[in-house]
C-alpha positions in Angstrom: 2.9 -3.6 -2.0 1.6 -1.9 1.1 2.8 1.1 3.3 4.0 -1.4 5.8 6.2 -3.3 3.3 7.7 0.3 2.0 8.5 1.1 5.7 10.6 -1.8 6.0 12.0 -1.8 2.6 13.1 2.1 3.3 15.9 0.0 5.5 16.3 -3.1 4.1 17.2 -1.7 0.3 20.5 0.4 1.2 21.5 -2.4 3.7 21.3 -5.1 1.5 23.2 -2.8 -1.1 25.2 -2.2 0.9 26.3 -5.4 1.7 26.5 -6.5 -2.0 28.3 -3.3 -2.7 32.1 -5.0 -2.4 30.6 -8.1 -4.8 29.2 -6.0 -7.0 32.3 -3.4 -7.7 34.9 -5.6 -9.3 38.3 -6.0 -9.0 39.1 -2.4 -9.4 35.8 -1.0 -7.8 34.4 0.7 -10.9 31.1 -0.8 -10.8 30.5 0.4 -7.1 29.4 3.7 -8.1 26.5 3.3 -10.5 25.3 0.3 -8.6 25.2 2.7 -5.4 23.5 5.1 -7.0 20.7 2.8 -8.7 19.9 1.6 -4.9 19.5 4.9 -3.6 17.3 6.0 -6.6 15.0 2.9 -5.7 15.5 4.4 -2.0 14.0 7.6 -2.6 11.4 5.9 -4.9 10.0 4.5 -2.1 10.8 7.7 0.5 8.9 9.8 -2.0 5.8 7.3 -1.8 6.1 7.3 1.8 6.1 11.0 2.1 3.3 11.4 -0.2 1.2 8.7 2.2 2.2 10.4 5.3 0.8 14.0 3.9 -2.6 12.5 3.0 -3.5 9.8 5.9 -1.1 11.5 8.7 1.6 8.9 10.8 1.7 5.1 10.3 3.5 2.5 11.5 4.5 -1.3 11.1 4.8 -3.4 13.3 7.7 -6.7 12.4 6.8 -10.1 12.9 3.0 -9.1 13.7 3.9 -8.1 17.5 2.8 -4.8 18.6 4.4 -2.6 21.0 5.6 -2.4 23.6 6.6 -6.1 22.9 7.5 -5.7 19.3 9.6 -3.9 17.1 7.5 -1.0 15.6 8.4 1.0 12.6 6.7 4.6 13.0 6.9 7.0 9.9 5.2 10.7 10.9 6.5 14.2 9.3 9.7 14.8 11.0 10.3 11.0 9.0 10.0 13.2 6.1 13.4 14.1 6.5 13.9 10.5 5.0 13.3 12.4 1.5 16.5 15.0 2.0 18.5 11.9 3.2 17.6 9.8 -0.1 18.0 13.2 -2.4 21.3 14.0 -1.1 22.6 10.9 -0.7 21.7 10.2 -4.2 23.4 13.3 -5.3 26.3 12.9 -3.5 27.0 9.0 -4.6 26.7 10.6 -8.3 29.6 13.3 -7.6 32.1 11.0 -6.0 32.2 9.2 -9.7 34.6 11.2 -10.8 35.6 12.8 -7.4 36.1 9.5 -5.4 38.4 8.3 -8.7 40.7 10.9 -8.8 40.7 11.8 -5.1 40.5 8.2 -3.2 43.2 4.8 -4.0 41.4 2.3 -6.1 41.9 -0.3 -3.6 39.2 1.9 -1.5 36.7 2.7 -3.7 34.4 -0.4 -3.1 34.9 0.4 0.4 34.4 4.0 0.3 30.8 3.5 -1.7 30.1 0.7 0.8 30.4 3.1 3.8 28.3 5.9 1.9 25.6 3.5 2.0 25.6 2.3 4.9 26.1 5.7 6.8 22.8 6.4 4.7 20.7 3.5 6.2 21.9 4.0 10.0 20.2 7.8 8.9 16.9 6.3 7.1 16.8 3.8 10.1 16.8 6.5 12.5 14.5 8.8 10.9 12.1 6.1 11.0 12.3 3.9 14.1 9.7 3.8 16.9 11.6 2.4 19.7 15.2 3.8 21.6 16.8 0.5 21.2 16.9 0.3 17.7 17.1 4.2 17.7 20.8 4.0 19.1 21.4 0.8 17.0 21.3 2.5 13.8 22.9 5.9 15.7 26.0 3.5 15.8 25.7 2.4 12.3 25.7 6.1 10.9 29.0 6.8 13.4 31.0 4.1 13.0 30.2 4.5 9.1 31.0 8.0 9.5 34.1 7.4 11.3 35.3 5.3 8.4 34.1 7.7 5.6 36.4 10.7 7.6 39.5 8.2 7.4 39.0 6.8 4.0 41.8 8.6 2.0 44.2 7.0 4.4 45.8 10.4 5.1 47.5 11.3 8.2 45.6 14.5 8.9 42.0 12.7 7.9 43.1 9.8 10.2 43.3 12.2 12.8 40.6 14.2 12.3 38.4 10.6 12.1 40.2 9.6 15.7 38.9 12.9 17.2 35.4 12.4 15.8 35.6 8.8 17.5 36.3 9.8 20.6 33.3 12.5 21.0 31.6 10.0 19.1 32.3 7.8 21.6 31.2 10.0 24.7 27.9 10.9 22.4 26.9 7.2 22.8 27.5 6.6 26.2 25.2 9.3 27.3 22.5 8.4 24.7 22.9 4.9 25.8 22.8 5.8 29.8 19.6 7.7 29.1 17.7 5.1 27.0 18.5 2.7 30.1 17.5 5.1 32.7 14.0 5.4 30.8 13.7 1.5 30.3 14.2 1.0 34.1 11.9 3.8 35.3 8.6 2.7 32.4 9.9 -1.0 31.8 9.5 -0.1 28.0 11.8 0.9 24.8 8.8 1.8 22.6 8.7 6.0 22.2 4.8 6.6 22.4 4.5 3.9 25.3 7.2 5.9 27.2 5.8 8.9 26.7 2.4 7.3 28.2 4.4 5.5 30.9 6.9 8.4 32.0 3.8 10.7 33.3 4.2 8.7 36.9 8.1 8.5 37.0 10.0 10.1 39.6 11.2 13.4 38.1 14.8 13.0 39.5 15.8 10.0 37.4 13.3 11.5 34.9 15.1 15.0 34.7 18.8 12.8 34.4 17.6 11.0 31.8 16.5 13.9 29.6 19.7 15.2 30.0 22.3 12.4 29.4 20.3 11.7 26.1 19.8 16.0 25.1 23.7 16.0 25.8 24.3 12.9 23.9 22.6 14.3 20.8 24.1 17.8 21.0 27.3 16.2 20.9 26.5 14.3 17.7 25.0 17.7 15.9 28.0 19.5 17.0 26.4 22.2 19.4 29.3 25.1 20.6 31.2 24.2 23.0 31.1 20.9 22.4 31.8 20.8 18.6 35.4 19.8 18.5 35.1 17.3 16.6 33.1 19.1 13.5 35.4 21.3 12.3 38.9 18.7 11.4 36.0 16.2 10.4 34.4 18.1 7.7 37.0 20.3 6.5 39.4 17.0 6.1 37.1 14.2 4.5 36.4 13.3 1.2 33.5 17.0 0.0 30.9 14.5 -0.7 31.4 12.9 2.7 31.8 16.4 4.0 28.3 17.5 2.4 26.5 14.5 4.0 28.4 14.9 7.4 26.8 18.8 7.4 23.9 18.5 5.4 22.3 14.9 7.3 24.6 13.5 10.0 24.2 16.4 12.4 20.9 17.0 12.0 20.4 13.5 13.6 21.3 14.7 16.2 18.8 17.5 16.2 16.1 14.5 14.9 17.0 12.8 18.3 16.7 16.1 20.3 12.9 15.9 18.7 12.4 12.2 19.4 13.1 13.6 23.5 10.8 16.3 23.3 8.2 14.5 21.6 8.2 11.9 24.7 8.6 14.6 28.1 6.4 16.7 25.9 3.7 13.9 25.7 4.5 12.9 29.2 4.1 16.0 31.1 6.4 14.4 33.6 8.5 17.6 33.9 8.2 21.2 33.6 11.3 22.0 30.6 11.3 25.5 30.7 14.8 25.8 32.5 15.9 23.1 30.4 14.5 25.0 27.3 16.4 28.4 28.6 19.7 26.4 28.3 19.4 25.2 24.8 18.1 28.8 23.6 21.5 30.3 25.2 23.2 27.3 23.7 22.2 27.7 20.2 22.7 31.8 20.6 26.2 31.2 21.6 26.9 28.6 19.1 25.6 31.3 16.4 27.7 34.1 17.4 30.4 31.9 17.9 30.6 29.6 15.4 30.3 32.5 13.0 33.1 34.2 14.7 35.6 31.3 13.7 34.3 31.5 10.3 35.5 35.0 9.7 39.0 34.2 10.0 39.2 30.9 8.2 41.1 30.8 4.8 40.2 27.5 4.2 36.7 27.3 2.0 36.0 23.9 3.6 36.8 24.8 7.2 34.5 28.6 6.3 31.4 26.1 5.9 32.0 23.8 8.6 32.4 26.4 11.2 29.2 28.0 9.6 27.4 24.3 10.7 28.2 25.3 14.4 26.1 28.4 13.9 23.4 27.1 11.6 22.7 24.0 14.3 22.4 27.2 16.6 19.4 28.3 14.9 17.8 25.0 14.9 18.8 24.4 19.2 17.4 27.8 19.7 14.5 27.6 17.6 13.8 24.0 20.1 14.6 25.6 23.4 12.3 28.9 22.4 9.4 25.9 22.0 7.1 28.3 20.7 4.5 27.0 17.7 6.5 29.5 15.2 9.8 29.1 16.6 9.4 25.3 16.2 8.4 25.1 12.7 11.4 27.3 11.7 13.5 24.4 13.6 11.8 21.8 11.7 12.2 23.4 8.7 15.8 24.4 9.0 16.2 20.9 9.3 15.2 20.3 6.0 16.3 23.5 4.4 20.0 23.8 5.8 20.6 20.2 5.0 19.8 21.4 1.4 22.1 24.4 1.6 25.0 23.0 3.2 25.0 20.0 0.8 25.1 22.7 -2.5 28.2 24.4 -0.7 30.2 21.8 0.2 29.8 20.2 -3.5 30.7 23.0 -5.0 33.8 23.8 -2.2 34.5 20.1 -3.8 34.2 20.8 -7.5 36.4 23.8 -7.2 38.9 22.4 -5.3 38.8 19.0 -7.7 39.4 21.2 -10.9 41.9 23.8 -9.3 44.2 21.4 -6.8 43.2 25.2 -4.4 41.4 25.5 -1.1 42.0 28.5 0.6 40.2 31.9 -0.6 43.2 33.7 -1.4 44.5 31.0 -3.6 40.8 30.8 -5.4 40.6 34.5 -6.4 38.7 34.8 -10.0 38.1 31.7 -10.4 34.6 33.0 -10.7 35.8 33.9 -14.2 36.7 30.5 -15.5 34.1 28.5 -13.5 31.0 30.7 -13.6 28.5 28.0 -13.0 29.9 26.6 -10.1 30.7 29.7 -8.4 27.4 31.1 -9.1 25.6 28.3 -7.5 28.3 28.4 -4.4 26.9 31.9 -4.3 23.2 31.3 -3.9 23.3 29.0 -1.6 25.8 31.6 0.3 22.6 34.1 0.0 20.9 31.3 1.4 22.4 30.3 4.2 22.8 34.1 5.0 18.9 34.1 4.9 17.8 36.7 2.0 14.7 36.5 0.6 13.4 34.4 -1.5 16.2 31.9 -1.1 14.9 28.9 1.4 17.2 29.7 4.5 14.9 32.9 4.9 11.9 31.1 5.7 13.3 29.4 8.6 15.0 32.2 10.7 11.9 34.2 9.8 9.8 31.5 11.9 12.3 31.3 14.8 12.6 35.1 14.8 9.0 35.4 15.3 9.1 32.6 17.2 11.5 34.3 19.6 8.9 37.2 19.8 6.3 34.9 20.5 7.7 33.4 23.5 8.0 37.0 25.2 12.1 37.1 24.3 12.4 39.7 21.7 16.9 39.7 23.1 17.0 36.2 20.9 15.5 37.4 17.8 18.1 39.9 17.9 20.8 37.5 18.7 19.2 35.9 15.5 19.8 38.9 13.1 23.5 39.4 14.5 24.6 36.4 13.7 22.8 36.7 10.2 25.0 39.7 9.6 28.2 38.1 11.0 27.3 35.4 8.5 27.0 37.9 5.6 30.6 39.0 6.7 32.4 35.7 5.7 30.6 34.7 2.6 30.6 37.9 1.1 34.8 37.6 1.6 34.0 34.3 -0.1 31.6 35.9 -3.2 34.1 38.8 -3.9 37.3 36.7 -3.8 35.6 34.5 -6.8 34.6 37.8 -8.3 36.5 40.8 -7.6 39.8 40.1 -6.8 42.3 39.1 -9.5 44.2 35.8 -9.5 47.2 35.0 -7.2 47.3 31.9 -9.7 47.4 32.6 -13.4 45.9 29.3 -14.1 43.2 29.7 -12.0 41.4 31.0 -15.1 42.3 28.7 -17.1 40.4 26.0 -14.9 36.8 24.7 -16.5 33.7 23.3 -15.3 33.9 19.8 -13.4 32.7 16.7 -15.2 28.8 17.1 -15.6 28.6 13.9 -12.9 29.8 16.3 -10.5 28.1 19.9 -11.8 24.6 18.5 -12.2 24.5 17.7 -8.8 25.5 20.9 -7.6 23.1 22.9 -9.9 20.3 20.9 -8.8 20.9 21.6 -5.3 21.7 25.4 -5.8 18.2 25.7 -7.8 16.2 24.1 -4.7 17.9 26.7 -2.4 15.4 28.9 -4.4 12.8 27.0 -5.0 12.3 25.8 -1.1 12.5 29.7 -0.9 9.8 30.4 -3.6 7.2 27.5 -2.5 8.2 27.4 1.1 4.3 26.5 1.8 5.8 23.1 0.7 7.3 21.9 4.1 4.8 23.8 6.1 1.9 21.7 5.2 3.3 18.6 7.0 5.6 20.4 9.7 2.6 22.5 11.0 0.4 19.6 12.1 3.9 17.7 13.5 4.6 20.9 15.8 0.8 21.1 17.0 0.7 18.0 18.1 3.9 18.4 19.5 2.7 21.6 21.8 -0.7 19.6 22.4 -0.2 18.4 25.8 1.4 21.8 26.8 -1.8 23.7 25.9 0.5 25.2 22.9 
């Protein structure tokens, strides 16, 4: 089979899975989980070989029905596509923890549904990560939302029905912009295709130009929940089912921060527009969104609504890391990408597993439970050291980069920004660490509670254990995120 045929097949696998997902289940739905997760493990089969191509021949593409761009649909797979391997391994983990989790936790009328959704909110992401033309970039952006939408909802519970109508509506406003800016850049180049705008935008009027950058960088903000415009986030990832949680935090916002690189990668190639007072915005942006989004974290009680208020400030690092757009600043962005997706996922599942085996949410309620679950609160606490940023766990690497990135571009105030909100991160997941630890039960059962179901630990373990190893062999994502950012920085002389 060639590369071509993979390319399409990254797509076409979870989709037609999806599809067969409500056939396959059963009456009562049972089957929907192991079927699920045997088509995302042929998923990442084939997101593995692609990766593996990608790092020895460079980007590739395929073009459908033989037509090449600008005329054709074109498939492109470079190393920000890479991200299609993070999509597969978490989505993979996270169908294998809702077997138990999605039984107790969801009706069995909705199960077939629920796995349904999961996979198709995973091929509007694969489809995204690996499209080469806007059309069919916003296409699958819709497939992932409404998907997502759904997922939020799913329980059927008042407060997750809300929380899912909030997410619609920003959701909403997100695809307007996105969709006014792909037209405004089809009527000013009279093509869809990304590297034939890019060649075709150099003679545009920069008015139109300049609007169209911002409808779609707003547009994509919105969708990785950027301060101020994150209201949606919080409710929506707190409230839904913690596997959809750790895919909503670990992959759906960082498409919008894959789209915010899709933009760059076309005015960068274009040289239509000099983006340095754009690029000033999004580096105050993301340096408010760390200070504040860490802020709110501080005085939540609620473990779930702790990690989604620390997603505002982790998408921080990556907006700033863009806007610095300095080589080292935009590695640590790519990276972060990768590495926070990682994280988040480990800490959400195991937010999930304790609240599963304990009926308790809130920190005070959870206090020693680190006594009667020691595995899962012990992998909860690396990934807390790692999305802190302590070395040699992997979320060190990446603010590393952007702090030296910040240096690099001649603002040393940003790196410091950088380091506060590390510290104010420290602040809330050390209250998290010593409430497992070192406070003694409010609940008397709490230490009676065991270990989830091994369906639900493994994938948690795993997770927690590459929060080191990214950390240890960090030279791993480098090797293809390197060449992406020089490229990248090419046509500014970077």
């Amino acid at each position: 089979m060639s590369f071509s045929a993979l390319l399409v097949g990254i797509i076409v696998v979870p989709l037609v899975g999806a599809l067969l997902t409500p056939i396959v289940a059963g009456r009562n739905g049972n089957a929907a989980g192991p079927w699920s997760f045997g088509v995302m493990s042929l998923t990442s089969v084939i997101a593995l070989l692609l990766l593996m191509h990608v790092v020895e021949v460079g980007p590739f593409s395929a073009y459908l029905g033989g037509w090449e761009p600008p005329y054709g649909i074109e498939l492109r797979f470079d190393e920000f596509s890479a991200s299609v391997s993070v999509i597969c391994l978490l989505g993979t983990l996270a169908i294998l923890f809702s077997f138990k989790y999605a039984a107790k936790e969801l009706p069995a009328g909705r199960l077939r549904y629920y796995y349904t959704l999961l996979l198709l909110n995973l091929t509007g992401m694969l489809g995204f990560a690996v499209t080469g033309d806007l059309f069919n970039l916003f296409v699958f952006m819709e497939i992932l939302s409404l998907s997502g939408y759904a997922l939020v909802a799913v329980s059927g519970k008042p407060t997750a029905e809300m929380a899912a109508f909030k997410y619609l509506i920003m959701g909403a406003v997100s695809s307007l912009l996105v969709l006014f800016g792909i037209g405004l850049l089809y009527s000013l180049t009279g093509s869809l295709n990304m590297l034939d705008i890019s060649r075709r935008l150099a003679g545009a009027p920069k008015a139109p130009a300049m609007l169209a950058l911002a409808a779609l960088a707003v547009g994509f903000l919105v969708k990785a929940g950027i301060f101020p415009v994150h209201i949606w986030l919080p409710d929506a990832h707190a409230i839904a089912p913690s596997p959809v949680s750790a895919m909503l935090s670990g992959l759906v916002v960082k498409i919008g921060l894959l789209g915010m690189v899709r933009v760059y990668q076309m005015y960068y190639g274009a040289r239509v527009l000099d983006l340095s007072a754009f690029n000033t915005v999004l580096v105050w942006l993301g340096a408010i969104a760390i200070v504040m989004g860490a802020f709110f974290a501080i005085f939540q009680e609620d473990i779930k609504m702790m990690l989604a208020y620390s997603t505002i400030s982790n998408v921080g690092y990556i907006v700033m890391g863009l806007g610095l757009a300095s080589e080292y600043a935009l590695i640590g962005a790519a990276v972060h990408i990768f590495n926070h997706a990682i994280i988040k996922a480990a800490l959400f599942l195991g937010a999930g597993a304790l609240i599963y085996q304990t009926g308790y949410r809130n920190l005070t309620d959870l206090r020693g439970v680190g006594r009667s679950m020691p595995l899962t609160t012990a992998a909860i606490s690396v990934g807390a050291v790692s999305i802190v940023g302590i070395p040699p766990t992997a979320g060190f690497l990446c603010k590393w980069y952007i702090a030296l990135g910040a240096f690099e571009a001649g603002q040393p105030f940003f790196g410091v920004v950088l380091v506060f909100g590390a510290l104010f991160i420290f602040v809330y997941y050390i209250r998290m660490v010593n409430a497992f630890y070192f406070q003694e039960p409010v609940h008397p059962e709490i230490l009676d509670a065991t270990e989830p179901p091994m369906s639900m630990l493994v994938p948690v373990l795993v997770l927690a254990a590459l929060c080191l190893v990214m950390g240890v062999l960090g030279r791993i994502p480098l090797t293809f995120i390197e060449p992406a950012v020089e490229r990248l920085l090419a046509p500014l002389g970077g």
